[in-house]
N, C-alpha and C positions, 0 to 999 in steps of 0.2 A: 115110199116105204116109211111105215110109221118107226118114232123115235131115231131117224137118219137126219142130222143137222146139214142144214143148206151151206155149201162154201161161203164163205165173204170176199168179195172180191178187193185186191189191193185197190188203193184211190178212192175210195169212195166212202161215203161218212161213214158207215160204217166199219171202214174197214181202217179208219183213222183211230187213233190211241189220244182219250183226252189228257193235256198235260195240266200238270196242278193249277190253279189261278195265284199270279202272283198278288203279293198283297202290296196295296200304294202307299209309301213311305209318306206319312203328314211331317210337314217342316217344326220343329220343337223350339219352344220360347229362347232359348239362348242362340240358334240362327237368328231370330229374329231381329232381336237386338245387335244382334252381328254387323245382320244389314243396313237397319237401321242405324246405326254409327256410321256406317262407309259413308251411305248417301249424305249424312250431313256434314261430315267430311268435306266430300266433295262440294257439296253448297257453299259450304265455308271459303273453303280457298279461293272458289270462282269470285264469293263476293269480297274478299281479302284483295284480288290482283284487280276487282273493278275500280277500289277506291283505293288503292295507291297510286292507280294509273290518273287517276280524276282527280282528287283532292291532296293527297300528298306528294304527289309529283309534283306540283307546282308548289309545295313548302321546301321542297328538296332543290327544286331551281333557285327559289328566294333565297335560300342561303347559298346556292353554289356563288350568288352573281349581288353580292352586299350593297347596297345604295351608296354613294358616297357621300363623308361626312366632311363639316367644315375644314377639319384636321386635313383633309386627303387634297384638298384644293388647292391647285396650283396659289402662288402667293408672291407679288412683285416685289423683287431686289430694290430696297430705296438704294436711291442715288444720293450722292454729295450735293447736289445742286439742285432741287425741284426744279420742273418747270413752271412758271407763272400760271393764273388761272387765264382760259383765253380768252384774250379780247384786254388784258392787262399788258402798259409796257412792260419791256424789257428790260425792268430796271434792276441794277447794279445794288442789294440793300447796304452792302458795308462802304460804297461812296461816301465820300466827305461831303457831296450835296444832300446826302437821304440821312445824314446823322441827326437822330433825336435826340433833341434839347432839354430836359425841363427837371422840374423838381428830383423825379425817379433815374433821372439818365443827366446827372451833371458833368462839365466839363472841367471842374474844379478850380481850386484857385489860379495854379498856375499854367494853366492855360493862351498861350498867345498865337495867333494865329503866324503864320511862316513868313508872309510879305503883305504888305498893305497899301494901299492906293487911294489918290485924294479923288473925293469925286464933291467936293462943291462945301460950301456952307461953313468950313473948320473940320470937316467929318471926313473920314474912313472905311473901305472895307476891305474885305480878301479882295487881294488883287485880280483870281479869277472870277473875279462878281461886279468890281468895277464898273468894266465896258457896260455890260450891260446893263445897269443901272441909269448908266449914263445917257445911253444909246434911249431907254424908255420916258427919261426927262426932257433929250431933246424932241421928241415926235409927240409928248402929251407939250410941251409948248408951239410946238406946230397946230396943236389942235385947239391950241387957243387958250389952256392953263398956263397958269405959274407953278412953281414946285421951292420947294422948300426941303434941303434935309437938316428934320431936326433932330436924328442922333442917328448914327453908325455904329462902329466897333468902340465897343465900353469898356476897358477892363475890371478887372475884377473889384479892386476897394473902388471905382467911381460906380459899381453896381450895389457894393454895401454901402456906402453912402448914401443913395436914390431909396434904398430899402430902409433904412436907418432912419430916415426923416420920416417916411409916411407911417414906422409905429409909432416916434416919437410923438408926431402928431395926433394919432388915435389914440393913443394911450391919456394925453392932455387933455381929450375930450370924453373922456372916464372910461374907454374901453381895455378891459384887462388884456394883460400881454396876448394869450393863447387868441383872443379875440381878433386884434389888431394884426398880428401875423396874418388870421384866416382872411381878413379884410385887404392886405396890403398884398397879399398873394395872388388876390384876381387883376391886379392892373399891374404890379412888380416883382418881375420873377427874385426870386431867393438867390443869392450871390452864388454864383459856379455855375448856376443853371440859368443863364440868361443867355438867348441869343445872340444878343448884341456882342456877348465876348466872343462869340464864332465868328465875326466880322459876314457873316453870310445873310443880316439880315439888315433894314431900312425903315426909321418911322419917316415917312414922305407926307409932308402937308402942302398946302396952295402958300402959306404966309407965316414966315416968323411971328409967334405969339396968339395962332390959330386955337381953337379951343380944340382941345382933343376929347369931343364927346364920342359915345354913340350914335349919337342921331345926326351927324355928318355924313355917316353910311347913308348910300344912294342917293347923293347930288355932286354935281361938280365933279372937284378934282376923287374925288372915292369914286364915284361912277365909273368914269373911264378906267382909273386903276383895277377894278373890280373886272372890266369885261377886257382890256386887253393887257395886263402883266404877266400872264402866262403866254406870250408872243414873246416874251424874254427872261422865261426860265423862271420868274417870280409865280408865287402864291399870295392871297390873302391869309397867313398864319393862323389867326384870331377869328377864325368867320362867325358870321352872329348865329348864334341858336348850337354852338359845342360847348359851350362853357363845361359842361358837366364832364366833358370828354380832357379839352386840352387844358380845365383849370385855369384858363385867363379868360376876363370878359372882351367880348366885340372890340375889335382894334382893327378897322378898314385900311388905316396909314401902314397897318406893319406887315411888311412886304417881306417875305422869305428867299432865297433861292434855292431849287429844289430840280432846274433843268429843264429844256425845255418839253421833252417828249411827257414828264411825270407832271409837269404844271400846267399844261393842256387837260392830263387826265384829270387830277384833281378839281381843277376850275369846273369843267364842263360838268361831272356829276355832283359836286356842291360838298364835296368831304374836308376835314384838317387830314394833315399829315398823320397822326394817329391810325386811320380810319385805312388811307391809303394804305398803311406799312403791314396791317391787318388783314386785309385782302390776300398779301403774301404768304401770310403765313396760315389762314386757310386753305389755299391753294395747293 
């Protein structure tokens, strides 16, 4: 039958209803930038937590854990009493045997020693110095010396006397005072500062009227004194080549006491008393 429209069946494209077409949302410049911020955000902090982890985590240790400075260093308690350096005796420095003598370190006028004892010649010393003196006179004439003491314990005006003569004498031979002093100081200690008033010391020769040169050192009676008087607590005082040290020239005859453990020491490595007392006080 013309102009009679054909059913449409439900389901089927035709008989489907088209719906509008939606339209696709384009993303606009200020999302953009939106996102664009996050992500570098994000970049950021990851590379922030890399290099705290790597690089200032280890300045963050350095300071936790400060290096220590000299200030912070344990530091030892001196003692009253050093110990010696080793391989040094054990020696006693404020002993009446270790007492230095001389120009800087005088004994003064009045000075006498406490008891004295004869040991031969018209001469004297400290009683504790005596014996062995003695003891060293008898064994160097065992070995075939003579001895001689010619002078012991001096007091004080028989040492300004002995000093008084040799300026008087330099000065007669035209040297000015200051001169004669410096001249008469290497072979006569200055009144107070002379051994000999400590009774602790000995000029020892082979013969009354012996010359008392330098050049006696190393024969005879100086020989043996030189290699064995620290067997009895002596020293050679004056050893040749300190002059600059103990201010008196080469005197082989003049024998010190000093002990026997400190006059072993000194002998064998070749020092004055000075040199020894030194040692200490590096130590």
């Amino acid at each position: 039958m013309s102009g009679t429209k054909t059913p449409v069946r439900p389901g089927t494209k035709a008989g489907r209803k088209k719906r509008p077409a939606r339209r696709r949302r384009r993303p606009t410049i200020l999302s953009r930038l939106l996102g664009l911020t996050l992500a570098l955000a994000v970049v950021t902090g990851v590379l922030y937590a890399l290099l705290h982890l790597v690089g200032w985590g280890r300045e963050t240790t350095a300071q936790a854990t400060p290096r220590p400075t000299v200030q912070a260093a344990a530091t030892a308690v001196p003692t009253a009493t050093p110990e010696p350096t080793p391989g040094l005796p054990a020696a006693d420095l404020d002993s009446w045997m270790l007492r230095l003598i001389d120009y800087d370190h005088p004994l003064g006028e009045d000075f006498v020693p406490e008891e004295l004892a004869d040991v031969g010649d018209g001469q004297q010393l400290d009683s504790r110095v005596a014996p062995m003196l003695l003891k060293l006179m008898e064994d160097a004439h065992a070995a075939g010396y003579t001895t001689y003491v010619c002078s012991g314990y001096r007091d004080y005006d028989t040492q300004y006397s002995i000093y008084q003569r040799h300026i008087d004498q330099y000065t007669a031979e035209g040297m000015t005072e200051a001169e004669a002093h410096a001249k008469t100081r290497l072979a006569v200690n200055y009144p107070g500062s002379s051994e000999h008033q400590s009774g602790l010391c000995v000029d020892l020769l082979e013969y009354n009227g012996q010359d008392m040169e330098p050049y006696i050192g190393g024969s005879g009676l100086m020989l043996w004194l030189e290699q064995h008087c620290a067997q009895y607590g002596f020293v050679v005082r004056y050893p040749d080549g300190k002059t600059d040290i103990t201010g008196v020239e080469y005197e082989p005859w003049h024998l010190r006491y000093v002990g026997g453990q400190v006059s072993s020491y000194i002998m064998e490595h070749g020092l004055c008393l000075e040199e020894f007392l030194d040692l200490y006080k590096e130590g």
